[in-house]
Each structure stands twice: as structure tokens, then as C-alpha cells.
MARNUMI-268169 format. One record per residue (C-alpha): x, y, z negated. Coordinates in steps of 0.5 Angstrom, whole numbers, padded with zeros to 4 digits, always signed. Each point is the difference from the previous one (the first is absolute). Layout:
XYZ...
END
This chain:
+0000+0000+0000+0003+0006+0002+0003+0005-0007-0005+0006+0002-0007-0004+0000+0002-0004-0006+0001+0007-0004-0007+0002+0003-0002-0007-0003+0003+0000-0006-0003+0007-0002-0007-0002+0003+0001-0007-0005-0005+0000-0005+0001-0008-0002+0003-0002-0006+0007+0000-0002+0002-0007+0002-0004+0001+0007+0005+0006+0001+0006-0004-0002-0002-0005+0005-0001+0004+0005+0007+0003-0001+0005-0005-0001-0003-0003+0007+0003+0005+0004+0006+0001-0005+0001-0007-0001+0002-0002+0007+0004+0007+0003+0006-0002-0007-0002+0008-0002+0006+0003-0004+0002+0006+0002-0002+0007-0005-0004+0005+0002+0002+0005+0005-0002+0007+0000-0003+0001+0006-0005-0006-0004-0003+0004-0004-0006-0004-0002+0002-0003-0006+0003+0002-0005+0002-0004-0007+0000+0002-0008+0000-0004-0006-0007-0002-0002-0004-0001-0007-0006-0002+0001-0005-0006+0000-0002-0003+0007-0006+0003+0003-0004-0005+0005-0004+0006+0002+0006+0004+0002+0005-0005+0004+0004+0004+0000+0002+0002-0007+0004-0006+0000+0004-0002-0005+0001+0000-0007+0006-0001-0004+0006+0006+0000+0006-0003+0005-0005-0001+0006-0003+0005+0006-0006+0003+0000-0003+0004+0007-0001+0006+0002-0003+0002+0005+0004+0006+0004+0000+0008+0000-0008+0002-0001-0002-0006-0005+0005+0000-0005-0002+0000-0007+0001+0005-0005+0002-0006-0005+0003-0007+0000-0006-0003-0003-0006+0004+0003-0004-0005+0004-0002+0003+0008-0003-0003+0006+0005-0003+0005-0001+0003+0008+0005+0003+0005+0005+0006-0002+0001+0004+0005+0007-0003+0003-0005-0006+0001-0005+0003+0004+0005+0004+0004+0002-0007+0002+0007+0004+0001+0003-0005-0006+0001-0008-0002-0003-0001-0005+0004-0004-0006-0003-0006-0003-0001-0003-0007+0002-0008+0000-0004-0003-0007+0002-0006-0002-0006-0002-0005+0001-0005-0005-0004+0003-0007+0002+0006-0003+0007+0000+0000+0002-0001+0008+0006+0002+0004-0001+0005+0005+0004+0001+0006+0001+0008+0004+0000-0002+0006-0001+0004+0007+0000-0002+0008+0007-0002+0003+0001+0008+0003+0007-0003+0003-0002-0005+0003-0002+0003+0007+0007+0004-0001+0003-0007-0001-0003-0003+0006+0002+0006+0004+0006+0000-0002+0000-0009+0003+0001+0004+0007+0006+0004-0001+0003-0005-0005+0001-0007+0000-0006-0003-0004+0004-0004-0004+0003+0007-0004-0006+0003+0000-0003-0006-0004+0006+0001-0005+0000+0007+0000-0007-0002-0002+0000-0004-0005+0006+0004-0003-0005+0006-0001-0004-0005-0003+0004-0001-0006+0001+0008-0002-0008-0001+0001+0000-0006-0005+0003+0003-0006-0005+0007+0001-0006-0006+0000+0003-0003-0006+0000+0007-0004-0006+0002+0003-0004-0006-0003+0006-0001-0006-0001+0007-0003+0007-0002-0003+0006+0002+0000+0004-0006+0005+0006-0004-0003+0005+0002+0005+0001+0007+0003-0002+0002+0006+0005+0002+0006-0001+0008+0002-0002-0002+0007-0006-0004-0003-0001+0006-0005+0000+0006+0005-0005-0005+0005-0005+0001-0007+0000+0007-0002+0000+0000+0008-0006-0003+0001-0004+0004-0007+0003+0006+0004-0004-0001+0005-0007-0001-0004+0000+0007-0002-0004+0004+0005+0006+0006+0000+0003-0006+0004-0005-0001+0004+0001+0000+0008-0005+0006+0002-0002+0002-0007-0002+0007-0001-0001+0003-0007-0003+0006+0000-0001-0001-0008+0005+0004-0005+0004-0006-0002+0001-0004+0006+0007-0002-0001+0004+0005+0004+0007-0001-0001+0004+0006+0004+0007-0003-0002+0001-0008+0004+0006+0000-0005-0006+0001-0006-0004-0004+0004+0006-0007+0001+0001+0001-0007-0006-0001-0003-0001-0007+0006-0006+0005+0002-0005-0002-0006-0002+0008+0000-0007+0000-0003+0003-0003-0007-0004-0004-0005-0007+0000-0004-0006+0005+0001-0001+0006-0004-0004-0004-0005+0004-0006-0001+0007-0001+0002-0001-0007+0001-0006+0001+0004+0001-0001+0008+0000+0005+0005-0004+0000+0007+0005+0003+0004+0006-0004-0003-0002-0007+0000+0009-0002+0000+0001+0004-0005-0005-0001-0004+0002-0008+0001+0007+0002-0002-0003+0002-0007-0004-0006-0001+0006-0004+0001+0005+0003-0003-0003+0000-0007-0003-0008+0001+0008+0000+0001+0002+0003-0006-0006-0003-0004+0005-0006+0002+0006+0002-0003-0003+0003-0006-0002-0008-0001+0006-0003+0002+0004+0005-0005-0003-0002-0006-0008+0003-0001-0004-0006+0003-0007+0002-0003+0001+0007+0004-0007+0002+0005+0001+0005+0004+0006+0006+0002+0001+0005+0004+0005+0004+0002-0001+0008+0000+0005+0005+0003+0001+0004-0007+0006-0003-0004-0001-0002-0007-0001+0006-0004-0006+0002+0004-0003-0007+0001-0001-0001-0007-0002+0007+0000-0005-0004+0004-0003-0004-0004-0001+0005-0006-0004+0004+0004-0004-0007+0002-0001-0001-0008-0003+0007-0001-0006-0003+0003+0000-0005-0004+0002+0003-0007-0003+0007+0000+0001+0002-0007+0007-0003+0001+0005+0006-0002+0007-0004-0002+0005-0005+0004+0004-0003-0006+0007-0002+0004+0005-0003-0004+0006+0004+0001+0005+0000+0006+0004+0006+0003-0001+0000+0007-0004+0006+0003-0004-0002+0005-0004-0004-0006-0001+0005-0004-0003+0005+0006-0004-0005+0003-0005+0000-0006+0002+0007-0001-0004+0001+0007-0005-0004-0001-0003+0005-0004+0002-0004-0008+0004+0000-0007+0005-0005+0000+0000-0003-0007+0008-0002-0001+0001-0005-0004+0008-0001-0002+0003-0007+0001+0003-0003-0006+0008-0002+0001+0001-0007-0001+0008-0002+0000+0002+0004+0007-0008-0001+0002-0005+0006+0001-0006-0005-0002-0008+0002+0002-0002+0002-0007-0007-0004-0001-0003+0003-0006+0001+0007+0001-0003-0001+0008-0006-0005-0005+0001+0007-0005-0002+0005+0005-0006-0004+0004-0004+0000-0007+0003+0007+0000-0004+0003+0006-0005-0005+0000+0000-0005+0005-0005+0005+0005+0005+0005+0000+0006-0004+0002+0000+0000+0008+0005-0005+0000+0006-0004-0002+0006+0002+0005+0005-0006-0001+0007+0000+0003+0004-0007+0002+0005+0002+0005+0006+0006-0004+0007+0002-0002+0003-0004-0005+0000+0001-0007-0007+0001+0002-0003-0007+0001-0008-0002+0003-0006+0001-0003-0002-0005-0005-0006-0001+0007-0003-0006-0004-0001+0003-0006-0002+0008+0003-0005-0006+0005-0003-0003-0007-0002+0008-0004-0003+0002+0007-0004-0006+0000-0002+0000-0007-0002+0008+0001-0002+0000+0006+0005+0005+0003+0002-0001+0007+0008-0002+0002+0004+0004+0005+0008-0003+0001+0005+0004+0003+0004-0006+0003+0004+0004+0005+0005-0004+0001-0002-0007-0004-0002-0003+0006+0006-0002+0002+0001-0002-0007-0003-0008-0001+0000+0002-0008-0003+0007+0001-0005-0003+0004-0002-0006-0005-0002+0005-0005-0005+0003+0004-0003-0008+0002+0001-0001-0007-0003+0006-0003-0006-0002+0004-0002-0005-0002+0001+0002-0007-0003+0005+0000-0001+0007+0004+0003+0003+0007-0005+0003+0004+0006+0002+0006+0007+0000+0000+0004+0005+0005+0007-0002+0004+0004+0006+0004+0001-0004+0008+0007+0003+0000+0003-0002-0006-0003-0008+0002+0001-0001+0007+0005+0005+0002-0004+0005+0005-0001+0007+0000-0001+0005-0006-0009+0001+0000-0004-0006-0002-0002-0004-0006-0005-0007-0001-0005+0001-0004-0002-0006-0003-0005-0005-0004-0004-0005-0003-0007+0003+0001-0002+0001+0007-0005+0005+0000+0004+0005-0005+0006+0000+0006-0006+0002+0005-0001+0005-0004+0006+0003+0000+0002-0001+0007-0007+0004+0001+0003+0006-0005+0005+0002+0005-0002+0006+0005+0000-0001+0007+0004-0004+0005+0006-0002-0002+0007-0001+0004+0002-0007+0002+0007+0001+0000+0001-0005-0007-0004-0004+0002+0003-0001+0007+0006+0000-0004-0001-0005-0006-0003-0005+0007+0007+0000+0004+0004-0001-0005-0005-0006-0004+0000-0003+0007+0007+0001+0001+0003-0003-0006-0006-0006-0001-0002-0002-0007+0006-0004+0000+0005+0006+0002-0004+0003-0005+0001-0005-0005+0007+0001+0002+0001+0006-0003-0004-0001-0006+0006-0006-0001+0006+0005+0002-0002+0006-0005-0001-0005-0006+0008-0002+0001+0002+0007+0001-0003+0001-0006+0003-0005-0003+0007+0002+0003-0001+0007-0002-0001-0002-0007+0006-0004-0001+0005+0005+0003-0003+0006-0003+0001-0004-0007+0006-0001+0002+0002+0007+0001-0004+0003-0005+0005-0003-0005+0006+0000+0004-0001+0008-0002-0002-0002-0007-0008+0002+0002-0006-0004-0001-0005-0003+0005-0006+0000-0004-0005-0007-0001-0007+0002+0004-0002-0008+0003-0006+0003+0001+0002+0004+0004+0001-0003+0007+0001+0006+0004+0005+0005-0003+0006-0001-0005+0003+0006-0005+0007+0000-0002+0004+0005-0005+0003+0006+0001+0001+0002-0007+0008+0001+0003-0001+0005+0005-0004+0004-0005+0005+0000-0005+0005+0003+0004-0004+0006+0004-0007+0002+0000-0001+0000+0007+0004-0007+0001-0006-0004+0000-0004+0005+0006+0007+0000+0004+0000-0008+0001-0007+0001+0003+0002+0004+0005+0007-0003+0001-0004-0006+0002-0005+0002+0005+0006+0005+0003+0003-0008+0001-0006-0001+0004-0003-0004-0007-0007+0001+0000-0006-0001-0005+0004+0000-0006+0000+0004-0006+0003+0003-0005-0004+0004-0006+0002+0003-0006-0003-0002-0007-0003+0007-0001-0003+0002+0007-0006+0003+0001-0005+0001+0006-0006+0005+0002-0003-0006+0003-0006+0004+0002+0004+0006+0005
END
């Protein structure tokens, strides 16, 4: 049957799910469709659906979250994921001036696999090809094409991260593909709307792999645009791929994430504004202390009162002191407290949160639970103490900057958590659309490394820890100096230089500057009586 009668067909279908189901997987089953969507196929377009299935609206397909749902094109597209509408042709379709891209469902119950599948657009070329070129390389040139395209399929149906890294002509030929769902790329596209994807540098555009319209809609930055059906995808995955990570790196029990192109200052900012709704008469934050500017600003900004709560010293270890956060929630009482702003990854002395402690008082108060994990997803202990802190007890969402854990661009953070809806609701706090650069960025670099590569890595900074605390101890005493004893610290290490400060004021400042002048970055060197305006 030919592709553009079917869409009129499958509009028209008012027959159950599984008729439809048939209906496809007869057209699908015998061409072998594997190719992604094209852009100048703009009649489907693919989101994450919650919803239960509906016999009435065939299709409203699908129901859990690592499966596709349609959307019919341009004039039809729902305000949101889970508002019910009448399927019919959308104007590309009635224009006949595209192939429209179908849904393969396998129905097996509740749970089947489903398969993106498109109509093979290369095999005419292919054929053409055979004139000019022997058959017999063409047909090897084919099936090579075909294994590029085999991974995309598996990613598109997975919704996980591969376990081996793709090679770039497999990546470049993917965001290729999305590229070209967007309507800015569409051949004899004429935008006449204020926001129509008009790049004036071909620089900006080639560094941007022409994603241009950027991410969500203006009252949800998950939510999917009409006009950008490859972008719009690219978010989707991206975050079904960071989901997978945050799993494999230790929070199993997570239910939804996603990236947000604010780094993790602003982000948890974020989720205190989302909060306000919730608790209107809340006016505290209760934030066991760490020296970090960012922290501090961001409930600062969100319009309420950090309550500090100081750590206690045990031994070389700056601890959660457990009784004086328990002391100031009975204090304020439970409705005036917005939250409990935790820490798990910091600078030694200072160790993690007591998370699984903090979870239990949130729980027994009802308060909800904010963690700022900055860097502690690359931190197999920091990242148990939130599944642990879970399970136990109470953490509404957790929040991870992308350039400290996967080694992208400066601009973005995972905001994270074990109740789906309260993450909804905080991607449907931010205003407006939203840039897909770390998106796109946190996508490369996930499909480069695979889940092994990043596994890899995990492994690699584990034994460099190691090896940093070994040679630090051995010159820290060398020098008549301490490395300090933080094992709950599983990121940073501290060391004495109680030498230095003894001999001149200014020592201690000097070495700081010495080693980045030395091309040693990231270290610090702090005297005891520093003090800081953090709030200019």
C-alpha cells in the first residue's frame, strides 16, 4: 500500500488498537523499515507518554514511559503530552507533499517493545546507483548504512545508553537525521513567525548540528515543540540516556530526570520556587553548612531565609549535626520550613551529608528534601547515600551539574527524583523554551563513551584518588605536614600548612598562586582566619 494512502487510512481508522496494530505491522513487517524519521517527514512526531491506553483514540497509543507515542503534525499538536485528541491529517499529509513516518507496535499486553520504523527513502537511490556502479558494491554499501542505522534503532527502542561507544560518522549521520526534522531545515520551509529558526552565521548554525528552535515550550521545557520534531526528540533521549547513567551510577530506584540548561545553582533554585506552591507559608531553608557561594545564593534568590545549621568536628571530619537540624525544624515549625537543602559532594574537611538521617527527620516532619549532589554523580559512595537516603526516609529531587560529571561545556544540570509528578512540576516551572546545547552536549558525549566508557571512567577516577592520597600523605609528612583522615570524603582531600603560615603571612596565598602560575588548577590554599562577603 502506498505510504501517503495509509496516512489518510490510519487518520481515518476509528477501529480498536490491535486493528490498527495489524494494519500497520502488514506494511511494515515485509519492506524490513529501520531508517529514522526524516525531516521532510514531518508527520509523526514522537514524545514520552504516561497515559493508559484509550481503544477510543487509537492513536493514543502507549502507556509506559520508555515507549513513543504519535502526534499528528503541525496544526494538530496537543498542548500537552497526556490531552486526548481526534487523530486526522495534518497539513503536510493533506498536502501530500511528504512521506509520512510509521509506528510499528508489537502487542504483546501491557508491556510490548516498539520499534520506530520509517519506509526505506534510500532504496530507490540504491537502485539508481546499481546503474552507474557494479550491484554488487552498492549492495555492500547498503548494508553498511544499515549497520549505522541499526544502532540508532536500538537506541530508539532501548532508550538507553549503548554499552560501547558509537564512532562519529555513526553520531554525525544521528543528530543528521534529527537536524532535518526540524522545520528551519526543511526544504522550502517559509517561516513567517517571529521564532523560525533564523540563524545569520553558517558557523553558528554548523556548531549548533542546526538544532536551532532549542528545547520544550513555553509552559514546559520537556514538552514537545511542533515545529521541532528532531529537537524535540534529541531532548527525549538525552534524558532517557541520563536516566540510565544516574541508574548505573548507583540511584536505582530514580523515576525521572532532566537536563536544564542552568548550571546547579540556578537549577536547585528551581526546585525551591517549585516548592513554594506546594508550601505557602514556608519561609526557612535549613542548610547545614558548606562554604560554597552558589548554595547559598540560590535560596537567596528564590526569595527565602537559609536557616544555618553549623557542623559538628569529629576528629579531622566536619559532620551533619543531626540534633541541631531535628532542634531548628521544631523550632520553626514543620510548615515554615520550605525544605532541607542537604550536600553530598564538597571540599574535605567537610564530608557528605548524613543524607540517610536528614531523609528520616524530612519524612518524620513532613519537609521536603532538596540535594545539591554537584559532583557526586561520579561518586559511587555519594550516589549511594541518596538511594539509601530514599529508601529510608525522604528526598524529593537531587540535582547534578553535567560539566563536573560528563565532561561537557559549562551551562547545565540534572535535576532528578523518585516522584515523577514533583519532577513534572519542576520542568514546568521554567519559563519559556530552552537551549538544547547541553542537551546535545551531555548526547554526544553519552553515545561516545557508551556505558562502558563511562563505567571506565568511573573506575579511572577511583584509582586516581587513591593514588593522589597515597602521594599527598607521603608529602605532606615529608614536610612535617598532616594529610587530614576524611574517608567520608570520597572526592576531595585536605593536607596542613601549618609550616608555611608560621613562616610568613602571606605563604599560604603564595602557594595557591604558585601552582596555577604552574599550570595546577583546581587546588586551594586557604588561611584559617578567611572570611568572605559570599552575598557580593
Amino acid at each position: 500500500m502506498d505510504l501517503a494512502i495509509f496516512a489518510h487510512f490510519a487518520c481515518d481508522l476509528q477501529s480498536s488498537f490491535e486493528a490498527f496494530s495489524k494494519e500497520v505491522a502488514k506494511i511494515v513487517e515485509p519492506e524490513g523499515l529501520t531508517r529514522p524519521i526524516r525531516g521532510s517527514e514531518a508527520g509523526l512526531i514522537f514524545s514520552t507518554f504516561r497515559s493508559p491506553l484509550n481503544a477510543q483514540t487509537p492513536l493514543r497509543m502507549l502507556k509506559s514511559s520508555g515507549f513513543w507515542r504519535t502526534v499528528w503534525g503541525g496544526s494538530r499538536m496537543c498542548e500537552s503530552e497526556t490531552q486526548i485528541f481526534a487523530p486526522r491529517p495534518c497539513r503536510t499529509v493533506q498536502a501530500a507533499s511528504c512521506v509520512v513516518v510509521l509506528l510499528r507496535v508489537l502487542a504483546c499486553g501491557d508491556c510490548c517493545p516498539v520499534t520506530v520504523a520509517t519506509a526505506d527513502m534510500n532504496r530507490e537511490s540504491f537502485a539508481a546507483g546499481e546503474r552507474l556502479v557494479s550491484p554488487a558494491y552498492v549492495r555492500q554499501a547498503r548494508e553498511a548504512r544499515r549497520s549505522h542505522e541499526h544502532l540508532v534503532r536500538l537506541l530508539l527502542e532501548k532508550g538507553k545508553c549503548p554499552e560501547d561507544g558509537w564512532d562519529e560518522s555513526t553520531l554525525e549521520l544521528f543528530l543528521h537525521e534529527l537536524a532535518i526534522m526540524d522545520s528551519n531545515n526543511f526544504l522550502g520551509n517559509c517561516g513567517v513567525g517571529e521564532r523560525e529558526g533564523r540563524v545569520a552565521s553558517a558557523l553558528v548554525a554548523r556548531r549548533h548540528y542546526r538544532f536551532i528552535h532549542g528545547i520544550g515550550r513555553s509552559g514546559d521545557i520537556s514538552a514537545v515543540q511542533p515545529k521541532a520534531a528532531g529537537s524535540s526528540l534529541l531532548n527525549k533521549i538525552t534524558n532517557s540516556l541520563v536516566l540510565d547513567i544516574i541508574k548505573l551510577a548507583g540511584v536505582h530506584t530514580v523515576t525521572n530526570c532532566f537536563v536544564v540548561p542552568m548550571a546547579t545553582g540556578m537549577s536547585l533554585t528551581l526546585c525551591f520556587l517549585t516548592l513554594r506552591h506546594k508550601r505557602p507559608k514556608a519561609k526557612y531553608i535549613i542548610w547545614p553548612r558548606i562554604d560554597q557561594k552558589s548554595c547559598f545564593k540560590s535560596m537567596i534568590t528564590a526569595g527565602f531565609e537559609p536557616v544555618v545549621i553549623e557542623n559538628v568536628l569529629e576528629g579531622d571530619e566536619l559532620r551533619t549535626d543531626l540534633e541541631a537540624v531535628e532542634a531548628k525544624v521544631q523550632e520553626l515549625g514543620p510548615d515554615y520550613v520550605l525544605c532541607v537543602h542537604s550536600t553530598t559532594s564538597c571540599f574535605a574537611p567537610r564530608v557528605p551529608d548524613r543524607l540517610e538521617e536528614l531523609a528520616v527527620i524530612c519524612a518524620n516532619y513532613g519537609i521536603p528534601h532538596i540535594v545539591n549532589n554537584a559532583y557526586g554523580l561520579q561518586s559511587s559512595k555519594c550516589m549511594h547515600l541518596i538511594q539509601q537516603g530514599a529508601r529510608g526516609g525522604r528526598i524529593d529531587a537531587f540535582v547534578q551539574s553535567l560539566d563536573k560529571n560528563f565532561m561537557v561545556p559549562v551551562g547545565g544540570a540534572i535535576i532528578a527524583g523518585f516522584n515523577d509528578s514533583f519532577i513534572q512540576e519542576i520542568s514546568k516551572m521554567y519559563p519559556g523554551r530552552a537551549s538544547a546545547s547541553p542537551s546535545l552536549d551531555v548526547l554526544i558525549t553519552l553515545l561516545s563513551l557508551g556505558s562502558n566508557g563511562y563505567k571506565k571512567l568511573l573506575k579511572e577516577r577511583k584509582e586516581m584518588f587513591s593514588y593522589l592520597s597515597n602521594q599527598l600523605k607521603k608529602l605532606s609528612e615529608a614536610y612535617n605536614e598532616r594529610l587530614l583522615h576524611t574517608p567520608h570524603n570520597p572526592i576531595s582531600l585536605a593536607m596542613t600548612l601549618k609550616t608555611l603560615d608560621e613562616h610568613c603571612d602571606e605563604a599560604v596565598t603564595q602557594l595557591g598562586s604558585m601552582l596555577f602560575t604552574r599550570q595546577v588548577s583546581g587546588a586551594r590554599s586557604e588561611k584559617n582566619d578567611l572570611k568572605r562577603n559570599i552575598l557580593l
